[in-house]
C-alpha positions in Angstrom: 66.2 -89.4 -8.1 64.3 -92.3 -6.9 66.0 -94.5 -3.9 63.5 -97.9 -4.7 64.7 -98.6 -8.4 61.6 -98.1 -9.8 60.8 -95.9 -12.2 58.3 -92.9 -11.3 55.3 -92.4 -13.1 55.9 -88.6 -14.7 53.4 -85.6 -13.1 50.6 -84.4 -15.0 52.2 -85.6 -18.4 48.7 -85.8 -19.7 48.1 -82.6 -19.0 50.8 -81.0 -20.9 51.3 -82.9 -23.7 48.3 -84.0 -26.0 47.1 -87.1 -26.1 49.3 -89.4 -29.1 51.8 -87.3 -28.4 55.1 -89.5 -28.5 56.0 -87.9 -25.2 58.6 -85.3 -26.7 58.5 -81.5 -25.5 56.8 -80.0 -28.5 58.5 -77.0 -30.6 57.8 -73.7 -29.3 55.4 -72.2 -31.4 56.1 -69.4 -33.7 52.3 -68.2 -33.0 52.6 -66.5 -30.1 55.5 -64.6 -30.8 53.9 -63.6 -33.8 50.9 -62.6 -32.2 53.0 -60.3 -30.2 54.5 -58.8 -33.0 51.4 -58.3 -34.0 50.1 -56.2 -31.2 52.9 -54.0 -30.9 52.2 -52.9 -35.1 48.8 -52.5 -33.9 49.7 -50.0 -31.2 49.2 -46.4 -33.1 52.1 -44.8 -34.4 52.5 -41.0 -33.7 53.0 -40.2 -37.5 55.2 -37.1 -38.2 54.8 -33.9 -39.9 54.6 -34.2 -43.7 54.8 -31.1 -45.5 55.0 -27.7 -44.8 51.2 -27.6 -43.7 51.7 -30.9 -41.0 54.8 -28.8 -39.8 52.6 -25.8 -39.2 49.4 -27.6 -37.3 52.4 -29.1 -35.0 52.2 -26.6 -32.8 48.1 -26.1 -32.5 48.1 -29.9 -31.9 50.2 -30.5 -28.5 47.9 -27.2 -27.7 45.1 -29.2 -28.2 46.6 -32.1 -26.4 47.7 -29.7 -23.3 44.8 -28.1 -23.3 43.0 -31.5 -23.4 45.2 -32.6 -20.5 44.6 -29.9 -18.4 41.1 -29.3 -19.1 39.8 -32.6 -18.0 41.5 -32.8 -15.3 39.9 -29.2 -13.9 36.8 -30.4 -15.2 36.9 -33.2 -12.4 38.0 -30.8 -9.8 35.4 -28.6 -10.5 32.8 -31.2 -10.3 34.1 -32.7 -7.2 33.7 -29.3 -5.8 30.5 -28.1 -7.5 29.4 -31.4 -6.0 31.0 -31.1 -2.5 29.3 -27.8 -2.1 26.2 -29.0 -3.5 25.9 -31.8 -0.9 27.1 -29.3 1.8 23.8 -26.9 1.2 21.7 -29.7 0.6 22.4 -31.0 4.0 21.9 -27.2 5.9 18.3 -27.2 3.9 15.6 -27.2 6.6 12.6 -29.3 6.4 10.1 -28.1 3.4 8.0 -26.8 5.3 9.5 -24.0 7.3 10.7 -22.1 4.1 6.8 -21.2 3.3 6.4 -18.2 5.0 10.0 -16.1 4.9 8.0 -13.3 5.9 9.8 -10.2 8.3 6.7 -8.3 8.5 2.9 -9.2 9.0 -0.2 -7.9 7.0 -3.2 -5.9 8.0 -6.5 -6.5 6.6 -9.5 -3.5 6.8 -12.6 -4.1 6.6 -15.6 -1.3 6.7 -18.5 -1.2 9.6 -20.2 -4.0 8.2 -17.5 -6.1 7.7 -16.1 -6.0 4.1 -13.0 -6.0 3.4 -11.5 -2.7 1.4 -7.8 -2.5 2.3 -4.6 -4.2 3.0 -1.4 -3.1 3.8 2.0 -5.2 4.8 2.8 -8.8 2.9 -0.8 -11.0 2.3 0.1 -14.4 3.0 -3.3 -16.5 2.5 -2.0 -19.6 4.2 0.3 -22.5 2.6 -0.7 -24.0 -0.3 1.0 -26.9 -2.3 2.3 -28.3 -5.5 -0.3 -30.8 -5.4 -3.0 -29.3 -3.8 -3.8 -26.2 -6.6 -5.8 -26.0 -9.2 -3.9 -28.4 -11.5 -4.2 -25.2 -13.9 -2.6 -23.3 -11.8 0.7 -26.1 -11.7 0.5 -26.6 -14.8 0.5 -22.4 -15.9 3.5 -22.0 -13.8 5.7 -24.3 -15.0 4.7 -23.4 -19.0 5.8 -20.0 -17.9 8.9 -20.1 -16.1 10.2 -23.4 -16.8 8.7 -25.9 -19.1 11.9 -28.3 -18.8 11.2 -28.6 -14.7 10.9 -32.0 -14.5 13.8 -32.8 -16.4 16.7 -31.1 -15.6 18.8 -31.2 -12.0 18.0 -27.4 -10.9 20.2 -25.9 -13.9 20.1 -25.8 -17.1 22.6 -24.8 -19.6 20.8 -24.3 -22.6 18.7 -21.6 -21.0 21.1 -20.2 -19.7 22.7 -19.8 -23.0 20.0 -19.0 -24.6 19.4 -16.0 -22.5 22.9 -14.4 -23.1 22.0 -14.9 -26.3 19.1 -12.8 -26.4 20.4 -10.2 -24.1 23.8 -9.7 -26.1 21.0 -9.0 -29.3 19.2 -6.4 -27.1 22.5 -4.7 -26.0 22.7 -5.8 -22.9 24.8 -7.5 -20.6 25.1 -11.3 -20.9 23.7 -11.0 -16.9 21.3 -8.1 -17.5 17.8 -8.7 -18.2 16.5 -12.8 -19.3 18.4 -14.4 -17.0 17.7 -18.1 -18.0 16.9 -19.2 -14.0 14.9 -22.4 -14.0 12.3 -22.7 -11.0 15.0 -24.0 -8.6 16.8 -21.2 -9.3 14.0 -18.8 -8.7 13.2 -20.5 -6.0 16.8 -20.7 -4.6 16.8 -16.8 -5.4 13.8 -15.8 -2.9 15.4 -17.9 -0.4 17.8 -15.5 -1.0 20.6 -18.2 -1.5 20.5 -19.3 2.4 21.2 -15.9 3.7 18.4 -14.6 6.6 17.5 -11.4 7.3 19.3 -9.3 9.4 17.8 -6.1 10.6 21.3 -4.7 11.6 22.3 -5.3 7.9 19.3 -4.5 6.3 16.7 -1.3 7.1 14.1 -2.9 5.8 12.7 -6.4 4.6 12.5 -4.4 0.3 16.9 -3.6 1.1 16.8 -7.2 1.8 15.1 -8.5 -1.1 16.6 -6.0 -3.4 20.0 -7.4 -2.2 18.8 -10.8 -2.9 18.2 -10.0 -6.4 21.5 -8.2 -7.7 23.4 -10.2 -10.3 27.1 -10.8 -10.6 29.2 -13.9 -11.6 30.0 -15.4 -8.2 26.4 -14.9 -7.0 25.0 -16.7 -10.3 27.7 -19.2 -9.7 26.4 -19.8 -5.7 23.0 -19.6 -6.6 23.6 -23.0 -9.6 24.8 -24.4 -6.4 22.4 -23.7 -4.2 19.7 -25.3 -6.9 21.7 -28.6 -7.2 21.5 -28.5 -2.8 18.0 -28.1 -3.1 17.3 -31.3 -6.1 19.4 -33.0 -3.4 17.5 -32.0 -0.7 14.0 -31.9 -1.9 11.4 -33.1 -4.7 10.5 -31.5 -7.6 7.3 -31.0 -5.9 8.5 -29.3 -2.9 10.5 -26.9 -4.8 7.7 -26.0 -6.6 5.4 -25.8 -3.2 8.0 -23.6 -1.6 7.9 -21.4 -5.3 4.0 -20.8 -4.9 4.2 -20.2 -1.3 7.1 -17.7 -1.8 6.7 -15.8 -4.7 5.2 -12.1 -5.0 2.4 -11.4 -6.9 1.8 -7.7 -6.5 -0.4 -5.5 -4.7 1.3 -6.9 -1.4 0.6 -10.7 -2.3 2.8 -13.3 -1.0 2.4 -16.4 -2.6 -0.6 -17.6 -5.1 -3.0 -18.3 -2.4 -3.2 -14.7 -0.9 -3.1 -13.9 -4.6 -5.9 -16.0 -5.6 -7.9 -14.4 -2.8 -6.9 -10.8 -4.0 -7.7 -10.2 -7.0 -10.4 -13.0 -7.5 -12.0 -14.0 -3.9 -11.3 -17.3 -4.5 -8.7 -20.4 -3.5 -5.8 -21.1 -5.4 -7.8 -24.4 -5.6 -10.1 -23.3 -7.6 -8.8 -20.7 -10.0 -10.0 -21.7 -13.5 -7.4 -21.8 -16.9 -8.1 -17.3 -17.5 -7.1 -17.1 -13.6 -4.4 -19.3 -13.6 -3.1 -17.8 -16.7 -3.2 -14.0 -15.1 -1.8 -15.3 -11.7 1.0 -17.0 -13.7 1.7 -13.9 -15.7 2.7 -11.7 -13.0 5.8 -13.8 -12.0 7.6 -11.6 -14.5 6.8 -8.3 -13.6 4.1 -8.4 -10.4 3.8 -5.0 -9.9 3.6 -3.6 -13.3 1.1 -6.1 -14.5 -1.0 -6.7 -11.1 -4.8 -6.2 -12.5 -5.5 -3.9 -9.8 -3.3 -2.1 -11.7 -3.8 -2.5 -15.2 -6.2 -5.0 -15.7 -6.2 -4.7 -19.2 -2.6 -5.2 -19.2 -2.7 -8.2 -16.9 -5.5 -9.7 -19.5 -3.1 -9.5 -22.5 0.1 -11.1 -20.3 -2.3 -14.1 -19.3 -3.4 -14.5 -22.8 1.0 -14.8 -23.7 0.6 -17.8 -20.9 -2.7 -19.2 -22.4 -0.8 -20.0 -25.3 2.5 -21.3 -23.8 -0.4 -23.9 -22.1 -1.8 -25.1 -25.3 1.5 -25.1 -26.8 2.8 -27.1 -24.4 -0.2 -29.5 -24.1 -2.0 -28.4 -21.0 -4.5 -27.0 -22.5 -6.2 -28.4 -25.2 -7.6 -25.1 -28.5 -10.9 -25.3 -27.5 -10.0 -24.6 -23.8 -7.8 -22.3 -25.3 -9.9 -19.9 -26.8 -12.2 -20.1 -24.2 -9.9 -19.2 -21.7 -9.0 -16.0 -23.9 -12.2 -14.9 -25.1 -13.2 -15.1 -21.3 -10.3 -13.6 -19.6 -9.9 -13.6 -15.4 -12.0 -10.1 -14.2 -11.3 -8.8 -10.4 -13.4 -9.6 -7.8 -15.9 -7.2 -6.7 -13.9 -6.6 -3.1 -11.2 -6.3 -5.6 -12.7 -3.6 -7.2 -12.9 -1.6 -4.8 -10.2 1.3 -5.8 -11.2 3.7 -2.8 -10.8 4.3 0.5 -6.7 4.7 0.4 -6.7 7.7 2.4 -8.8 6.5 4.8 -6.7 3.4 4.9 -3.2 5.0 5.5 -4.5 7.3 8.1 -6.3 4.2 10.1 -2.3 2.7 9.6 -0.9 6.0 11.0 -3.2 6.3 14.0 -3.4 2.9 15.0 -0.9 1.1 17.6 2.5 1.1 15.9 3.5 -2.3 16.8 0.2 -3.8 15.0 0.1 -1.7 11.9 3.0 -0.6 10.9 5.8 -2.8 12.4 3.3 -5.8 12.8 4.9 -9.0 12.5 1.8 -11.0 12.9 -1.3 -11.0 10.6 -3.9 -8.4 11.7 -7.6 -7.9 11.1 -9.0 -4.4 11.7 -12.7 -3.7 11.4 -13.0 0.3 10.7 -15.8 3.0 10.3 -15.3 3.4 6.7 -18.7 3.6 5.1 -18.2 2.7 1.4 -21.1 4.0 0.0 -20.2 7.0 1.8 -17.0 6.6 0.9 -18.0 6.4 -3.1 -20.3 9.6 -2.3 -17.2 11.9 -1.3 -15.2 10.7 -4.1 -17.7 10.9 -7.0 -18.7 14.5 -5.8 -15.1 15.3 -5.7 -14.6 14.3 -9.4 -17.9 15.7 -10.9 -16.9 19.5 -9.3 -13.5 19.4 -11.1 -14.7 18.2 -13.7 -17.6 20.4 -14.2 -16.8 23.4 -12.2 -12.9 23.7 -12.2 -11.1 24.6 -15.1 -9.1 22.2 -17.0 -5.7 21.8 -15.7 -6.1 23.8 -12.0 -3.6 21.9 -10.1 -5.9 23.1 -7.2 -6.2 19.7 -4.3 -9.2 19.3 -2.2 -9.8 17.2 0.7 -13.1 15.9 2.2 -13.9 14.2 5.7 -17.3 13.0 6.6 -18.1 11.4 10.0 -20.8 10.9 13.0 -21.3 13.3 15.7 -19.4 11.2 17.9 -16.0 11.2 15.4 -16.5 8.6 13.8 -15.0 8.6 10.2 -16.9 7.6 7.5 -15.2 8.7 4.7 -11.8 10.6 3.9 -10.5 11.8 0.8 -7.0 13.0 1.2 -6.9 14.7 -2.4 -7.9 14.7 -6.1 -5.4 11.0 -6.7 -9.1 8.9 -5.1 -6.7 5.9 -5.7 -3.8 6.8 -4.1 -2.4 4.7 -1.6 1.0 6.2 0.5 0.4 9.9 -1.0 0.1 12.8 0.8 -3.4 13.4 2.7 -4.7 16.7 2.7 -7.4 15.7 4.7 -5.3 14.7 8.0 -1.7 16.4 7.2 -1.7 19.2 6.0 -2.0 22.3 8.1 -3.7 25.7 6.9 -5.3 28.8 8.0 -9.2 28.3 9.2 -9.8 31.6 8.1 -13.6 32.1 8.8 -14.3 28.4 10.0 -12.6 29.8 12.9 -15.8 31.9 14.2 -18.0 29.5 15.3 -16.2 28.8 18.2 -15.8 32.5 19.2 -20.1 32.6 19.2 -19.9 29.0 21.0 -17.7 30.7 23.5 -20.1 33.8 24.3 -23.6 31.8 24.1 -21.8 29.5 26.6 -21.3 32.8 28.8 -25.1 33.5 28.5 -24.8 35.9 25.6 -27.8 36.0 23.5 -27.5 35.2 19.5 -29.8 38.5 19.6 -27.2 40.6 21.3 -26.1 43.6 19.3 -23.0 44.0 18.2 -21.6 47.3 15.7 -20.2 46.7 12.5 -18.0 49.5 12.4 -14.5 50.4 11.1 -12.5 49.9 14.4 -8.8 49.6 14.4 -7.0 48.1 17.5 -3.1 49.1 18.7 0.3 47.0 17.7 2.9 47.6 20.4 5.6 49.0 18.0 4.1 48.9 14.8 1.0 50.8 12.8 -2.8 50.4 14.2 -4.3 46.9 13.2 -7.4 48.0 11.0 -9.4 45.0 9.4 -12.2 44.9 7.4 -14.6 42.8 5.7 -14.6 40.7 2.9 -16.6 42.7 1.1 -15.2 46.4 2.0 -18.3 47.2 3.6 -19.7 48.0 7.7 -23.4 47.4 8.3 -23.2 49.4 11.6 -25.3 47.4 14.6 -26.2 43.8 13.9 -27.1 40.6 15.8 -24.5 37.7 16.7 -26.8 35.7 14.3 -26.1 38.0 11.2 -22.2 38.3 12.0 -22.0 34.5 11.7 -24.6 34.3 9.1 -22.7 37.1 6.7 -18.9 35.9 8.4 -18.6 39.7 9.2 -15.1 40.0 10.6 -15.3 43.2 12.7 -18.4 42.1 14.9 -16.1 38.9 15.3 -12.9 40.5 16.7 -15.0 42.7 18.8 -16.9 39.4 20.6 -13.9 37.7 20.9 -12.4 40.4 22.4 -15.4 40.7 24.8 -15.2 36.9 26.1 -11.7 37.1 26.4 -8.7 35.5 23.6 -8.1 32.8 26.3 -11.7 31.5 26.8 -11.8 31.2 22.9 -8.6 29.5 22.6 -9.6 27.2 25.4 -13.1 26.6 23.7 -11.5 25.7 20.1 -8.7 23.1 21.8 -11.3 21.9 23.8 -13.1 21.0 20.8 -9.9 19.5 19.0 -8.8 22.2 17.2 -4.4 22.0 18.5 -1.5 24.0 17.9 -0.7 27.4 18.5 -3.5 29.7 18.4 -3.1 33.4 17.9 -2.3 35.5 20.6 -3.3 39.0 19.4 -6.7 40.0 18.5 -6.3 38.0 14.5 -7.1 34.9 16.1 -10.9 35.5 15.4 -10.4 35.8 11.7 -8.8 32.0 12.0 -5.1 33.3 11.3 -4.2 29.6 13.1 -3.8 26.3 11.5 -5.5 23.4 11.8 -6.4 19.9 10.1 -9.8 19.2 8.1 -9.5 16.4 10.3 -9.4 18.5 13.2 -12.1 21.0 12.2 -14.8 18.7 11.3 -14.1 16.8 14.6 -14.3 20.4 16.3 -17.7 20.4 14.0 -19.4 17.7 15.2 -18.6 18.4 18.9 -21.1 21.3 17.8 -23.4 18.6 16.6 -23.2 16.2 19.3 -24.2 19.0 21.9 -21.0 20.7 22.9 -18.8 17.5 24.1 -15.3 17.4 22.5 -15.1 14.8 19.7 -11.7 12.4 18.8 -12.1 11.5 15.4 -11.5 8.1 15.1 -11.4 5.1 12.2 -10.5 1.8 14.1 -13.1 -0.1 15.5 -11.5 -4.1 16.5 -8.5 -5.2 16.2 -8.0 -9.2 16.4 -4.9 -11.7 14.8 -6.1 -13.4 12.2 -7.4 -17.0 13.5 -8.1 -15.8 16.2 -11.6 -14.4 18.0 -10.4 -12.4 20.8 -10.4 -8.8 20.5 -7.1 -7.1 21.4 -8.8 -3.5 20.9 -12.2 -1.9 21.0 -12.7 1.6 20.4 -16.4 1.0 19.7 -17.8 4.7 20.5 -14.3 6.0 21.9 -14.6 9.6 20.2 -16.5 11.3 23.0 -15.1 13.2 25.5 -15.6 15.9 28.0 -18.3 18.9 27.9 -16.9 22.0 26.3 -19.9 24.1 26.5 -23.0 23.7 27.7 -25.9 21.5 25.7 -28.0 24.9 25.2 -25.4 27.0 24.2 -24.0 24.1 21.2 -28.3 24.4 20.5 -28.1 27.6 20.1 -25.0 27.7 18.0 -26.7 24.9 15.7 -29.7 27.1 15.3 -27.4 30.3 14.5 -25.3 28.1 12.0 -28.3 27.0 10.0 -28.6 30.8 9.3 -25.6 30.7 7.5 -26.9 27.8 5.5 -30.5 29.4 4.8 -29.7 33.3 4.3 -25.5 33.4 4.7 -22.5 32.6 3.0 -23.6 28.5 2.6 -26.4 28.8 0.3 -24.9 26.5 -2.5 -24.8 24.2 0.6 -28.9 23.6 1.1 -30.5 20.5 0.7 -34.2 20.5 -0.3 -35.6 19.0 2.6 -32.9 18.9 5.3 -31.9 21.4 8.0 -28.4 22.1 7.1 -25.9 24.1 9.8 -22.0 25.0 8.6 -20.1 27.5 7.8 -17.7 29.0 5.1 -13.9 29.8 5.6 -11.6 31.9 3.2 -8.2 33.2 4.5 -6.2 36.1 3.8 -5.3 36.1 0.0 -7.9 33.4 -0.6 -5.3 30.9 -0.3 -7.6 28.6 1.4 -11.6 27.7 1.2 -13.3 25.9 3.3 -16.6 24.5 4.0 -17.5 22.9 7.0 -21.7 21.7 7.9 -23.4 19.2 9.1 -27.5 17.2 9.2 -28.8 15.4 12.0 -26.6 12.2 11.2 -23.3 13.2 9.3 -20.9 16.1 9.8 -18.7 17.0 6.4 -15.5 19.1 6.2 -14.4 20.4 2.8 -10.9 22.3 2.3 -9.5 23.6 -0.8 -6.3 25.2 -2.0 -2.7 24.4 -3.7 -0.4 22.5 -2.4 2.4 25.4 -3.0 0.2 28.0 -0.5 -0.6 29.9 -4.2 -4.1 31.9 -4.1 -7.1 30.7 -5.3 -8.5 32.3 -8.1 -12.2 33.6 -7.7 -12.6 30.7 -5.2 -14.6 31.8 -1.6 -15.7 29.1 0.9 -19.4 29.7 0.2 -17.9 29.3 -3.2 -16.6 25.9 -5.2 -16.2 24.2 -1.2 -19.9 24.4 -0.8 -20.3 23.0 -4.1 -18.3 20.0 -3.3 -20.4 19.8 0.5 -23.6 19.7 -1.1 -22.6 17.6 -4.3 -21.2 15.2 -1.3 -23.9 15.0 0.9 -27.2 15.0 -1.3 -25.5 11.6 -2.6 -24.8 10.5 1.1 -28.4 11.8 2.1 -30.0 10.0 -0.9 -33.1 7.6 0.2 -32.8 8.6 3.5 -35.8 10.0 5.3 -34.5 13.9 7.2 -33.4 13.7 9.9 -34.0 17.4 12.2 -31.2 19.1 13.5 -30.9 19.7 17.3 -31.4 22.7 18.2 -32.5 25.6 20.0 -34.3 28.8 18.7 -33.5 31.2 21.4 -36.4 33.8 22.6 -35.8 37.1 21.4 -35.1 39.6 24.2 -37.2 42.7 24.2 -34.3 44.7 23.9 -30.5 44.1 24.1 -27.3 46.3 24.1 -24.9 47.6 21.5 -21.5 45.5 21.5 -19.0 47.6 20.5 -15.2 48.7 20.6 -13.2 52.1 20.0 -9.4 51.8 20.0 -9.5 48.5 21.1 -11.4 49.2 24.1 -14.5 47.8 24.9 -16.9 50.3 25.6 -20.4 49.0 26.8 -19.9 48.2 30.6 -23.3 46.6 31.2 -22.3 43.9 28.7 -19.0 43.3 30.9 -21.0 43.7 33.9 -23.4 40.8 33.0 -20.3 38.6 31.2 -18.2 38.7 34.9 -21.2 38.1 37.4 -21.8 35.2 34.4 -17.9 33.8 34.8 -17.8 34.3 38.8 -21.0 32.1 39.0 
């Protein structure tokens, strides 16, 4: 109510009402209460069951509904997990950068005395290399391969996956075993071995690790999708990729496609070409099996499989194509090089532990592996079992050559030339010298002041065995030739007159001649020792040899030369002329023996081993049952040790030192020798005496006293 009289002017009345409206509250309208109506029909009905079929579907659709229900909503959590997760590894992953190398173990590169490299051993790792920085080939060959939907997915994809349960339920396989549908991320998360580092107290080795890294199951498929969505979080496609190349093995101890590219072809990963890309590419899915050091034939048809995924996939275009596979990638010459394995693992073996073996940095060693030598040993070795052995002889030979002052030049461990990690005959296995023995026995009484003219008989002699029946050699050809020089006992390898001087000089002087000239172990005590009952190393022998050679000082055979970490100048070892020790015997007396060893050579047991033109000293060896043959001689540069037998200690059949072990010598060394001008032999041809006595022994008593009598005023002066 209004207290002034006057009537009040009604509140937004013009608002409300329309204008010409006589001022009356207009009817509801009917309009909007229909409209409700109508909403509420249009709200769907739930329409029951007609029929007896709508009854029966009833209870399949509230399943559907349930499942619905419940299947969204775990759909969510599981993404909100997956995700969660995902986000968690993607912020542990280190920078880029750091996850190039995962290396545990560092690699050894050999090259020969002129600097070439032959060998490697350990993990290759040429240096980092990335995405964008390859041959664009290269990229482009790796992702055809392994995953041409890269650049479009987020690190997983599901219709690989599927795909690849598909074809391994075909093949009868597990849905997990064999194609395993792993994009690059994947891989990639894979060799990062899903986060994990290696741990030696877990793992015994850096292959247990990886091989770990590798098994399948559910939950580790499930962390490893994972894992890849952490890394598209954390890093670019191009960085996955970079850490891929840098990561991946490529056989024949290749880490990543730059040491690859330098492996097999001698060039960058830069500057591979479509065929090279292709082959590099291909051996993602089986390194070692298709590595072209390998198989190269193999390794061709593989890359030409990629060179069509390329062009399919428009990276290449047909014409570059069917250039690519008419000119398919070919090894390098240094990659070639299928020798020299031997040598190799015994240069590993010998070397410092800690930078061979176990290295954990990246090591250069410079060697005294002669190649050509090195190609001489092995071809001679194939053309004699080819030629002279008869078809399937599991017989083994073994061949060392080196310098007079130990160095190796060339080693063939056995009849695999290609062998890398095998047994080596040539430095592990130990047999009887048999005859090889002798020489030191003569080195050991010309050292003494015995003359190679003495006289010495060649007589049936027997010698006394506390407890047992007399000890009665005899030749290897049944037969006694009464007196004879020292120079026709070596030259013929006539055992008796060699018992009887060793004997003479004394068992100890002749065991203390052979270890001074290398030859270790446990020499025979009794009177056998000068029929080379022992055992020894070709290794060992030929080193012995060329202490001969070098004028009576003992010889270390040795095959390392430098030793330096890669990048880097300094020289950690030199062993430059190391093999050369202390005086055994005197210079005239190792003359002598040379002389009396060339006899052996010219008129002996090693006439297969003469060399038109070269003065050539050695000598033969076969043991008891011929179960071993040996050859051991040496010119005026290179001293060469041949053994041969079966691995199983079987005999030989028909096979004699002077025999099929000569053969290989000379086959060896007139292809070593080849275009080289002859170089003389030094040594001494000793005056002969006017007259000299008879060496001889009854009973195992030696009987000529003057003989002792000159021997001890000799030893006590």
């Amino acid at each position: 109510m209004s207290g002034n009289g006057k009537k009040r002017t009604p509140l937004v009345a013009e608002r409300r009402y329309p204008a010409g409206s006589t001022g009356k509250k207009p009817a509801p309208k009917k309009k909007a209460a229909s409209s409700r109506t109508t909403r509420r029909k249009a709200a769907p009905k739930r329409s029951k069951p007609t029929g007896p079929i709508g009854w029966l579907l009833l209870p399949f659709r509230w399943a559907v509904r349930i499942i619905w229900a419940i299947g969204w909503r775990l759909g969510l959590v599981t993404a909100l997990i997956i995700g969660g997760f995902s986000l968690y590894f993607a912020s542990q992953m280190p920078a880029m950068e750091e996850l190039i190398d995962g290396r545990t173990r560092g690699s050894v590169t050999m090259t020969d005395l002129t600097g070439e490299v032959f060998a490697w051993r350990g993990d290759q790792f040429g240096g980092m290399v990335r995405a964008e920085s390859v041959s664009p080939h290269l990229h482009n060959a790796v992702v055809a391969t392994e995953d041409k939907r890269f650049y479009r997915h987020l690190g997983i994809s599901p219709r690989g996956i599927a795909s690849a349960i598909r074809i391994n339920l075909r093949e009868g396989r597990g849905p997990l075993s064999g194609h395993g549908g792993s994009t690059i991320t994947q891989q990639t998360a894979k060799l990062l071995c899903l986060g994990v580092p290696f741990d030696p107290t877990k793992w015994e080795s850096e292959a247990d690790y990886e091989a770990d890294c590798r098994r399948t199951s559910l939950r580790r498929k499930a962390r490893e999708a994972v894992f890849a969505l952490g890394m598209e979080l954390a890093y670019s496609k191009e960085d996955i990729l970079t850490i891929y190349l840098n990561r991946s093995y490529l056989g024949a101890g290749s880490r990543g496609f730059e040491a690859a590219a330098q492996r097999y072809f001698g060039v960058s990963a830069a500057e591979v070409d479509p065929a090279q890309a292709a082959m590099l590419a291909g051996l993602l899915t089986a390194p070692s099996t298709n590595a072209p050091t390998r198989n190269l034939e193999r390794a061709q048809n593989r890359a030409a499989i990629v060179i069509g995924l390329m062009e399919e996939q428009g990276y290449l275009s047909t014409q570059e194509a069917m250039n690519a596979i008419a000119n398919p990638a070919t090894l390098s010459e240094s990659a070639q090089q299928d020798s020299g394995g031997f040598f190799a693992d015994w240069v590993m073996e010998s070397g410092p532990e800690f930078f061979t073996r176990d290295t954990t940095e990246d090591v250069i060693i410079r060697t005294t592996l002669d190649q050509d030598i090195q190609a001489a040993a092995e071809e001679a070795l194939i053309s004699v079992f080819e030629n002279e052995v008869r078809e399937g002889s599991e017989a083994q030979a073994a061949i060392v050559v080196m310098s007079a002052d130990g160095a190796v030049r060339a080693m063939v461990g056995g009849r695999n030339i290609s062998a890398t990690g095998a047994f080596n005959r040539a430095t592990q296995a130990l047999r009887q010298t048999g005859s090889a023995f002798k020489p030191f026995i003569y080195a050991a009484a010309l050292d003494l002041g015995m003359s190679p003219y003495a006289m010495v008989d060649d007589a049936p002699t027997c010698w006394q065995r506390r407890g047992s029946r007399d000890w009665c050699p005899v030749n290897y050809d049944r037969t006694f030739k009464g007196p004879v020089t020292l120079i026709q006992a070596l030259a013929e390898s006539r055992n008796i007159p060699a018992i009887i001087v060793s004997e003479d000089v004394g068992r100890e002087l002749v065991r203390n001649v052979a270890n001074g000239f290398g030859v270790e172990g446990d020499l025979a005590a009794g009177p056998a020792l000068a029929l080379g009952v022992s055992e020894s190393t070709l290794i060992e022998m030929t080193g012995a040899f060329a202490g001969i050679l070098n004028g009576g000082s003992a010889v270390t055979p040795y095959g390392l030369t430098d030793l330096r970490i890669q990048g880097d100048d300094t020289s950690l070892m030199d062993a430059t002329g190391a093999g050369i020790g202390e005086r055994v015997i005197r210079e005239d007396a190792a003359r002598q023996l040379t002389w009396m060893m060339t006899k052996v050579v010219e008129e002996g047991t090693g006439r297969r081993a003469r060399i038109d033109g070269w003065q050539v000293a050695g000598k033969s060896g076969t043991t008891n049952g011929a179960r071993d043959a040996w050859f051991i001689g040496f010119t005026g540069d290179y001293v060469t040790g041949v053994w041969m037998g079966y691995d199983d200690n079987r005999p030989l059949s028909g096979v004699t030192g002077g025999g099929l072990p000569a053969t290989i010598w000379h086959e060896t060394m007139v292809r070593v020798l080849a275009d080289r001008s002859p170089t003389p032999l030094p040594m001494i041809a000793p005056p002969q005496p006017a007259a000299t006595g008879l060496l001889q022994s009854e009973g195992g008593q030696i009987v000529d006293n003057d003989i002792l009598d000159v021997l001890d005023l000799i030893v006590n002066n």
